[in-house]
Every structure is written in C-alpha cells, then in structure tokens.
N, CA and C atoms as an extended XYZ file, in Angstrom:
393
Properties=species:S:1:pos:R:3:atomname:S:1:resname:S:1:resid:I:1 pbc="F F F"
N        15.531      -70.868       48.486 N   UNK     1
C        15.813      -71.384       47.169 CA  UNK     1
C        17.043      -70.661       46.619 C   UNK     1
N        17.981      -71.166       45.884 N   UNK     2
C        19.209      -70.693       45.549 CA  UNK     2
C        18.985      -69.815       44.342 C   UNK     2
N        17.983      -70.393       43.516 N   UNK     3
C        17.623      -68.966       42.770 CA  UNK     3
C        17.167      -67.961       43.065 C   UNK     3
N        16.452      -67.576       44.183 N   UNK     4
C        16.267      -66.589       44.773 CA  UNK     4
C        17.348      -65.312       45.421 C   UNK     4
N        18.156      -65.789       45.792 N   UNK     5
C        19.433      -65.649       46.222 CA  UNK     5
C        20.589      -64.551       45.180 C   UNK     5
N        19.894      -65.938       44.101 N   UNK     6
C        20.860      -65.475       42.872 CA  UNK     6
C        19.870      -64.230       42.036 C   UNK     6
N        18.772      -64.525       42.061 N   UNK     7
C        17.786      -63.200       41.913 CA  UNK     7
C        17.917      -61.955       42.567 C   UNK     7
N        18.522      -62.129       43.937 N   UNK     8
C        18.410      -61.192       44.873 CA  UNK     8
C        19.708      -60.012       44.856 C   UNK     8
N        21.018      -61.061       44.718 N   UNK     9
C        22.386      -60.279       44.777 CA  UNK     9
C        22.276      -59.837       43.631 C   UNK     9
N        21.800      -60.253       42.292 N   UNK    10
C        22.069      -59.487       41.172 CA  UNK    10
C        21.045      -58.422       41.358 C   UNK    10
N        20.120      -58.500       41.469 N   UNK    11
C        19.433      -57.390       41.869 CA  UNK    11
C        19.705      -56.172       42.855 C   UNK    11
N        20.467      -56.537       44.016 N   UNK    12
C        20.661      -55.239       44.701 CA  UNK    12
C        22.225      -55.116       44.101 C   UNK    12
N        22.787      -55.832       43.146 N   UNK    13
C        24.315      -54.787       42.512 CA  UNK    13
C        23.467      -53.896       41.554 C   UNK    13
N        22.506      -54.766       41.067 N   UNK    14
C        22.456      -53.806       39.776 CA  UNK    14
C        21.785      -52.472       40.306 C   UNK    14
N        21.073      -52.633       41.198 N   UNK    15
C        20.219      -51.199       41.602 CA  UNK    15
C        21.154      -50.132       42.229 C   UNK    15
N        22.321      -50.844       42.655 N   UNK    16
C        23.455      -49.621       43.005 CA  UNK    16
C        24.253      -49.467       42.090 C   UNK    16
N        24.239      -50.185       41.274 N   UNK    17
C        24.510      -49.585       39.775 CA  UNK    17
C        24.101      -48.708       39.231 C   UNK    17
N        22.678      -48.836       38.968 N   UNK    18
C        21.930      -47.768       38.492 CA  UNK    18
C        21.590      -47.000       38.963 C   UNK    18
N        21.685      -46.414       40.399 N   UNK    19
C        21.644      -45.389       41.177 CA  UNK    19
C        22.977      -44.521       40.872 C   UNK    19
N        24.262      -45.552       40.829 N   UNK    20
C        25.339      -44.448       40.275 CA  UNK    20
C        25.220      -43.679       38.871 C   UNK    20
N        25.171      -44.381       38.203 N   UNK    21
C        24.720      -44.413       36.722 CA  UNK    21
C        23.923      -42.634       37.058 C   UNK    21
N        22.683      -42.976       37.346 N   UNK    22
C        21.668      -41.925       37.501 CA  UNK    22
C        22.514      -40.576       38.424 C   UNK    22
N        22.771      -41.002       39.187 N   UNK    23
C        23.615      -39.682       39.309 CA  UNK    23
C        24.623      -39.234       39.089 C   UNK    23
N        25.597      -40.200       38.084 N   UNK    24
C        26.407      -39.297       37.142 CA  UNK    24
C        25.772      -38.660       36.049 C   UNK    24
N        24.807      -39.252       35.664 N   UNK    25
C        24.052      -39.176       34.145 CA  UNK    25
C        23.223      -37.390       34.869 C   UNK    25
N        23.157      -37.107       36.191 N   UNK    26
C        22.600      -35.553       36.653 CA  UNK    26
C        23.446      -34.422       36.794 C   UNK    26
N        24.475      -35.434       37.046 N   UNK    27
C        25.712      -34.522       37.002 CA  UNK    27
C        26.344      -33.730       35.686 C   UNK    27
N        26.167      -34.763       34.977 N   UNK    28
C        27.166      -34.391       33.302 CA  UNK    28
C        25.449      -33.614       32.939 C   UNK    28
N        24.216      -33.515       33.246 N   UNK    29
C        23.408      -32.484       32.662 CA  UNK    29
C        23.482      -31.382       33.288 C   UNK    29
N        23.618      -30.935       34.353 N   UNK    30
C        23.551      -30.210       35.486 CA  UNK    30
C        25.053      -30.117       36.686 C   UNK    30
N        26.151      -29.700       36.044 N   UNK    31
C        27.004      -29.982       36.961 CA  UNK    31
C        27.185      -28.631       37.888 C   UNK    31
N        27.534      -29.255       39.313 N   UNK    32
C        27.392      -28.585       40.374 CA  UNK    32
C        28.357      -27.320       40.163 C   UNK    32
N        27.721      -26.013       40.732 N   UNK    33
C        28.465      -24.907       40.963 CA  UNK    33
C        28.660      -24.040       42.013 C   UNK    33
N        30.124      -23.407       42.227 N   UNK    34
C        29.882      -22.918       43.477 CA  UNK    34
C        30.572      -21.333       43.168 C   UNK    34
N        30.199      -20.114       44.019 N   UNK    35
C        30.280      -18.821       43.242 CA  UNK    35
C        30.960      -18.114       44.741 C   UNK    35
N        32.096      -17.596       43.879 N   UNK    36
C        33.004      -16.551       45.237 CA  UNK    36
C        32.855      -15.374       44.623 C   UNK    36
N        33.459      -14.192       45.241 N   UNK    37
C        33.248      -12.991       45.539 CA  UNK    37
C        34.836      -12.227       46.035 C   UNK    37
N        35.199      -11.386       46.264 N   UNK    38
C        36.203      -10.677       46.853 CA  UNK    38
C        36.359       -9.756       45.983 C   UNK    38
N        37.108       -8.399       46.870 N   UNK    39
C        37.588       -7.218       46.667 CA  UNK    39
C        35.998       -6.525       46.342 C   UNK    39
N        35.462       -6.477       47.106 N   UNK    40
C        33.943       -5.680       47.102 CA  UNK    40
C        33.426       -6.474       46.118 C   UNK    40
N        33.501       -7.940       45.436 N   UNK    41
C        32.685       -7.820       43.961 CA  UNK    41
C        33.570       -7.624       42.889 C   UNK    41
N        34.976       -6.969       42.876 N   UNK    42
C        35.235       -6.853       41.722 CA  UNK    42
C        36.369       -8.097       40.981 C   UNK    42
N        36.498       -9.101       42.090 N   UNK    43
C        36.956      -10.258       41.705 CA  UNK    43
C        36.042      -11.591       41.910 C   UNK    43
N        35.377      -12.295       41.163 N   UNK    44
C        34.493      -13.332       40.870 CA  UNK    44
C        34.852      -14.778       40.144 C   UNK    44
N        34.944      -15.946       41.075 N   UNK    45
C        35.090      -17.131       40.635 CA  UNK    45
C        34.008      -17.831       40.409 C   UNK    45
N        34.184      -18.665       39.870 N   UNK    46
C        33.294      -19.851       39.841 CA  UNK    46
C        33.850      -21.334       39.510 C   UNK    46
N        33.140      -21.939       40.258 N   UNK    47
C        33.888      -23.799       40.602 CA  UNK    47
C        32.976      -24.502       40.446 C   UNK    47
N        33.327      -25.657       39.016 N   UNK    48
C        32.661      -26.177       38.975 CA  UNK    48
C        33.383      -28.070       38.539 C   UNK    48
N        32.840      -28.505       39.187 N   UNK    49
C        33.278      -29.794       39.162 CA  UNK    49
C        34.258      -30.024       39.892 C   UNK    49
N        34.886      -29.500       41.174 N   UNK    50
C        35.922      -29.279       41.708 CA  UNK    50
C        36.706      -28.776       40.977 C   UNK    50
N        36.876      -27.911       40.216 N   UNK    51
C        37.718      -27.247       39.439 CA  UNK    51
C        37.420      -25.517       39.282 C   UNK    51
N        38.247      -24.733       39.296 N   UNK    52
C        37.840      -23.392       38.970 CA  UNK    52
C        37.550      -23.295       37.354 C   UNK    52
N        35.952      -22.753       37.025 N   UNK    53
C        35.689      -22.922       35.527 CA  UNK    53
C        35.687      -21.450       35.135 C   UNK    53
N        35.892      -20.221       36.195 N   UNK    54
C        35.821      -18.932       35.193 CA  UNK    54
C        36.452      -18.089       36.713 C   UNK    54
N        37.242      -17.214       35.916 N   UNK    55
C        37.517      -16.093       36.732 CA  UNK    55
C        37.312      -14.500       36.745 C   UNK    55
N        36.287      -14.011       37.141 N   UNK    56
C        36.050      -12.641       36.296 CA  UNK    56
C        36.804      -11.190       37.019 C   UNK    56
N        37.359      -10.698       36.486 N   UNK    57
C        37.788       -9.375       36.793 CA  UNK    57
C        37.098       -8.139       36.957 C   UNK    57
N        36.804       -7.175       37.332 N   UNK    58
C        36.132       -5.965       36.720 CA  UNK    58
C        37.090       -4.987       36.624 C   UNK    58
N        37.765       -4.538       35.202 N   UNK    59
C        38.703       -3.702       35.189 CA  UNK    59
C        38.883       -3.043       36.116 C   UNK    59
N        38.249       -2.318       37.686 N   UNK    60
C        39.017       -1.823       38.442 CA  UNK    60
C        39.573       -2.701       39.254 C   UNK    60
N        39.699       -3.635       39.269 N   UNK    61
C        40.374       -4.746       40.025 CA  UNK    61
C        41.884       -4.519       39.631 C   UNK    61
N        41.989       -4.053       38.364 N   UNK    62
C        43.196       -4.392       37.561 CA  UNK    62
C        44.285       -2.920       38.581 C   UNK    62
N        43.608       -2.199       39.059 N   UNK    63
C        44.016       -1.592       39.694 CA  UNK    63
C        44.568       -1.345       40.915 C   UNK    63
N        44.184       -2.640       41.932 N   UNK    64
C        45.085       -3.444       43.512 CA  UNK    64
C        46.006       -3.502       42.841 C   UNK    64
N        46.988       -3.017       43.720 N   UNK    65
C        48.400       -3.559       43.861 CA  UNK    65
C        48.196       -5.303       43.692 C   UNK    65
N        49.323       -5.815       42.824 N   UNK    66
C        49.052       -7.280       42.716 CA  UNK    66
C        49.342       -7.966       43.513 C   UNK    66
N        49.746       -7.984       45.079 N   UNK    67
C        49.460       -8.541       46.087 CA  UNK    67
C        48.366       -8.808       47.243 C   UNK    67
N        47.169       -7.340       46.909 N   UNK    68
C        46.499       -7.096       46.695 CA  UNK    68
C        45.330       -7.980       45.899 C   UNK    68
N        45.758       -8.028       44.628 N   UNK    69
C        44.762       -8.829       43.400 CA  UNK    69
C        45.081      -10.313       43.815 C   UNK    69
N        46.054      -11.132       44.016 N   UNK    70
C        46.613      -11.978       44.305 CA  UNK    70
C        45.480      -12.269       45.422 C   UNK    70
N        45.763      -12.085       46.608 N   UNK    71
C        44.552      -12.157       47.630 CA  UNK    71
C        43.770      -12.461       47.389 C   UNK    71
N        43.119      -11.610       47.064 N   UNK    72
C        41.600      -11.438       46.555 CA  UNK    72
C        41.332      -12.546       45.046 C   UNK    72
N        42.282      -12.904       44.630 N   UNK    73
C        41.728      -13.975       43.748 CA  UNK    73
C        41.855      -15.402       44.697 C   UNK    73
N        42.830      -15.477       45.481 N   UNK    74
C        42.762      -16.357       45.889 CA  UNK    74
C        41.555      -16.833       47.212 C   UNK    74
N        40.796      -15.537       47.961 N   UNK    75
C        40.049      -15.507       48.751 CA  UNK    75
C        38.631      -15.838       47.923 C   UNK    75
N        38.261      -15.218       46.384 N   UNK    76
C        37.242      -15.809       45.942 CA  UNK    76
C        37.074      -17.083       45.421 C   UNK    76
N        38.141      -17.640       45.135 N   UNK    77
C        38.313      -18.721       44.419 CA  UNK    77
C        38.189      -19.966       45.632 C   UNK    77
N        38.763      -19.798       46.676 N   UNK    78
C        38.213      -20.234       47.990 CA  UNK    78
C        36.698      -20.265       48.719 C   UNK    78
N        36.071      -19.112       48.560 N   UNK    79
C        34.712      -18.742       48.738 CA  UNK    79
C        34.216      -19.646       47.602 C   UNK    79
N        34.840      -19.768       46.613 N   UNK    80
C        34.004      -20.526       45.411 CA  UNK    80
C        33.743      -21.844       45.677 C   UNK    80
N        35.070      -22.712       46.258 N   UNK    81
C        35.387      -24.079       46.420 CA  UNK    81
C        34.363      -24.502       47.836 C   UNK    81
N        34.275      -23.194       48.964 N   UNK    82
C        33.510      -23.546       49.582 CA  UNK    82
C        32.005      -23.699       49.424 C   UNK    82
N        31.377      -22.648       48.867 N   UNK    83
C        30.437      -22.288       48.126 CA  UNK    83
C        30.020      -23.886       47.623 C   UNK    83
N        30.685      -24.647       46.579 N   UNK    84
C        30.550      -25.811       46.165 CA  UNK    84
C        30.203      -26.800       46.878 C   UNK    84
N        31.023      -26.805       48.313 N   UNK    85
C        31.286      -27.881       48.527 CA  UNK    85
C        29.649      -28.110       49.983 C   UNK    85
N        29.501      -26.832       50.048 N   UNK    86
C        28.592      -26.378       51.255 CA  UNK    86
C        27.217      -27.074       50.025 C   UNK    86
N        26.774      -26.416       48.991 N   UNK    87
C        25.587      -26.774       47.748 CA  UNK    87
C        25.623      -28.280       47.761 C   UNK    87
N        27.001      -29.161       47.732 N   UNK    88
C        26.860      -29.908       47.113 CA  UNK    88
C        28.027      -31.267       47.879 C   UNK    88
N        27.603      -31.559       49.514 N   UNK    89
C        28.230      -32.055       49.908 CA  UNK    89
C        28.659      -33.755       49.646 C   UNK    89
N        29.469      -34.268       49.725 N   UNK    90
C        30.040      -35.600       49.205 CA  UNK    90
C        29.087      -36.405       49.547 C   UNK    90
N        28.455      -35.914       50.889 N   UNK    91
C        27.729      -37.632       51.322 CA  UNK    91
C        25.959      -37.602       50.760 C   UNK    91
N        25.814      -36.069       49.365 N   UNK    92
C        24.725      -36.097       48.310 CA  UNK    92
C        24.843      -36.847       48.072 C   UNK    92
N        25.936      -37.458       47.045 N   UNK    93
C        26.202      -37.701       46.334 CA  UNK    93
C        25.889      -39.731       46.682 C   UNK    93
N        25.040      -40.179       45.883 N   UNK    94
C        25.082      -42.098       46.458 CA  UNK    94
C        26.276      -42.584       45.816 C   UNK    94
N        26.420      -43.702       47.242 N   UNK    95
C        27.746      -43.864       47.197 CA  UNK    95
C        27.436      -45.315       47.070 C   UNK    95
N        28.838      -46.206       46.420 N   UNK    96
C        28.715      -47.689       46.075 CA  UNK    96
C        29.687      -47.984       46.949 C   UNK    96
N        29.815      -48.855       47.705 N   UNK    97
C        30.801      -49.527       48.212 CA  UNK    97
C        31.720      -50.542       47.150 C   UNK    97
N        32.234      -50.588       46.590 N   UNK    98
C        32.897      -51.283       45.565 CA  UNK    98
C        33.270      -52.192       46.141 C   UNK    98
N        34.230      -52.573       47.691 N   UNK    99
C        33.998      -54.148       48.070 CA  UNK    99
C        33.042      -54.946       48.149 C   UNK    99
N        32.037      -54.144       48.926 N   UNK   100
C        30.831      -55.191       48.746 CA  UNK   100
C        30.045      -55.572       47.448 C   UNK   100
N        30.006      -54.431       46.561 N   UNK   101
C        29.643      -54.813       45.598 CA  UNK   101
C        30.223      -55.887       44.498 C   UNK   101
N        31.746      -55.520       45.088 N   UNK   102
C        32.460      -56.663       43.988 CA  UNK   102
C        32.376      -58.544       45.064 C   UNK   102
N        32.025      -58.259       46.282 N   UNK   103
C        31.782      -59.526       47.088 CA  UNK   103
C        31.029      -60.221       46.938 C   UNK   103
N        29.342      -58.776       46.212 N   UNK   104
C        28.244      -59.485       45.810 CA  UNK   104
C        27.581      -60.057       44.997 C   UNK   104
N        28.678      -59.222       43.671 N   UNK   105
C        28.711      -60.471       42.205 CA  UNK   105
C        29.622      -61.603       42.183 C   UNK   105
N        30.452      -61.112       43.403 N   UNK   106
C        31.457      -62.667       43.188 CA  UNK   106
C        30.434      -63.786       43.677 C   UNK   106
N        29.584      -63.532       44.741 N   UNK   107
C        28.184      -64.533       45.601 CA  UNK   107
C        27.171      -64.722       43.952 C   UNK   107
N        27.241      -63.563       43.249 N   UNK   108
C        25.881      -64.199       42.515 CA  UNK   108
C        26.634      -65.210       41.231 C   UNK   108
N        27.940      -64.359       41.286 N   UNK   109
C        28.711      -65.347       39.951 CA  UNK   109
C        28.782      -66.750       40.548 C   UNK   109
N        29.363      -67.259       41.934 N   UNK   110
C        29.274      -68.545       42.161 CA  UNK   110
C        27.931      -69.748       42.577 C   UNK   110
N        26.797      -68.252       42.981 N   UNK   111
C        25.318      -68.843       42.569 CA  UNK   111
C        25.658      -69.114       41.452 C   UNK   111
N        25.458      -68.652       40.358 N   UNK   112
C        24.908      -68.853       38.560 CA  UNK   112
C        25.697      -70.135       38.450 C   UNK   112
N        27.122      -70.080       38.993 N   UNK   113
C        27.704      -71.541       38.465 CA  UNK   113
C        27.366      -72.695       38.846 C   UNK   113
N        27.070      -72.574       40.549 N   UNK   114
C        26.186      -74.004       41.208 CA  UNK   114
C        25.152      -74.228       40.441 C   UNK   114
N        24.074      -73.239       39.852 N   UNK   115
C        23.137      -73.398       39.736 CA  UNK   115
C        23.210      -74.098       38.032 C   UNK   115
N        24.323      -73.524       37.504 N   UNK   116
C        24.088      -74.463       35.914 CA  UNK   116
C        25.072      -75.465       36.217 C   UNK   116
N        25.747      -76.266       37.401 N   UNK   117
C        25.866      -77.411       37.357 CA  UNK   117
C        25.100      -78.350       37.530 C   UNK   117
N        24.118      -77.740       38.735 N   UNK   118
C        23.110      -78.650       38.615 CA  UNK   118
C        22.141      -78.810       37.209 C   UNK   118
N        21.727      -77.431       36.495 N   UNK   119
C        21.335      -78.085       35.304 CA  UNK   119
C        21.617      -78.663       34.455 C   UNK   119
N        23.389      -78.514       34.475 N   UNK   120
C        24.332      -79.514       33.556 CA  UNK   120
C        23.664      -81.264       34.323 C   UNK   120
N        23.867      -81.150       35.220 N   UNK   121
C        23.652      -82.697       35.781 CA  UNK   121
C        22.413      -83.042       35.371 C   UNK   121
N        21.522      -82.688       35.730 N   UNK   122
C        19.902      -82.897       35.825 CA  UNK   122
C        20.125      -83.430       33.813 C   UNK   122
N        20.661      -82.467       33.111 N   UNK   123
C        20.242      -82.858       32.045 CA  UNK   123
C        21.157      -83.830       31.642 C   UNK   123
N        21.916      -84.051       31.930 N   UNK   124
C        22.731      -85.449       32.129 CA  UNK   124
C        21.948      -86.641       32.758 C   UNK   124
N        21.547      -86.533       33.564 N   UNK   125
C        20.585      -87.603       34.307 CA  UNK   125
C        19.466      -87.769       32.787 C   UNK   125
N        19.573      -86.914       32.684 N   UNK   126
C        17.845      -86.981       31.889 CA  UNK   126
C        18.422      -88.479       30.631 C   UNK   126
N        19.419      -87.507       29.944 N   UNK   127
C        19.985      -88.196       28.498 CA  UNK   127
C        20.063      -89.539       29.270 C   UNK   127
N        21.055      -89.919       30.596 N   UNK   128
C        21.289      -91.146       30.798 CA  UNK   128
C        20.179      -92.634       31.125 C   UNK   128
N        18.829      -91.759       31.837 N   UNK   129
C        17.673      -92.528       31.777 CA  UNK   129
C        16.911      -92.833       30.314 C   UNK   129
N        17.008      -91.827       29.104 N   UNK   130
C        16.504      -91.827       28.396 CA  UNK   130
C        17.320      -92.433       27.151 C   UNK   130
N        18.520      -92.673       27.334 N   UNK   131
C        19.627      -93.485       26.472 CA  UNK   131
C        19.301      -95.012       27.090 C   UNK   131
C-alpha cells in the first residue's frame, strides 16, 4: 500500500533525526573531555569539544627554559586532543547519512503528492457523480 511506504520513509528520516537531535542535545549537557599532562604534571590541558578549553601552569613550570615550556605545552595539549579523541571516538557518535536521508524525504515528498492526487481525484469523481 502506498501509504505504508509513505508511513515508513517518514518514519525512518524522522527517527534519524531524532537520534541526531538526542545526541547533540548529550553533548551541549555533557560535552566531551580530554586531559593532558607534561613536564612531570606541571603543564595541564584540557580539550574540549575539539578545542583546547584550559591550560594550567604550575608556577614552576614558569621556570623551563621557554623552549622547554613550549614543548611541553605543546606535548600536553596533544595528550589532551588524544585523550579526547581515544574517550570519545567519531564512529560514537550516530551518524546520518544526509544523501540518503535527503533521497528519503524526496521518496516520501513524492509519496504525499501521488497520494493527494489521488484524493484530489477521488473527490472530484465524488462532486462529478453527485452534481
């Protein structure tokens, strides 16, 4: 039955809809973090959202030579990104195919239209027996 069809594709866009939905909506409560380390501890990142969100020092840090500090920020801040990415790998994350999905409302949009031509007709038939 063609309404079925048309029941069906709107139904599995919308449920990968709302599966994205739901896990952005976990994300923006709970966004992922990932935590580096270097120079014994006394240089500390943290990454969050693919982004570095804090960098902590411990005043003897301030004390490496800054090629030295340089390093070592850049080795935790790395440990951080990995850290992240190890917690919280891409293929967690549900994924939409956006061609198919846009293939599968284009199938339910040209269901919905067959389907109200025929009710355009049918109720055309109707008026014309009943005129």
């Amino acid at each position: 039955m063609v309404s079925d069809g048309f029941d069906g594709g709107l139904a599995e866009a919308r449920q990968e809809l709302q599966e994205l939905a739901d896990a952005a909506a976990r994300l923006d409560r709970e966004p992922p973090e990932g935590h580096g380390k270097a120079a014994d501890g006394r240089v500390r990142v943290t990454a969050a959202g693919g982004r570095i969100s804090a960098v902590d020092l411990d005043p003897r840090a301030m004390r490496l030579p800054s090629t030295d500090l340089a390093a070592a920020i850049m080795e935790a801040t790395n440990a951080a990104l990995d850290d992240l990415a190890a917690k919280y790998p891409a293929m967690a994350y549900p994924t939409v195919d956006l061609a198919t999905l846009d293939a599968q409302l284009g199938e339910v949009q040209q269901q919905g239209l067959m389907q109200l031509r025929r009710y355009t007709q049918s109720i055309s038939d109707a008026v014309r027996r009943i005129g």
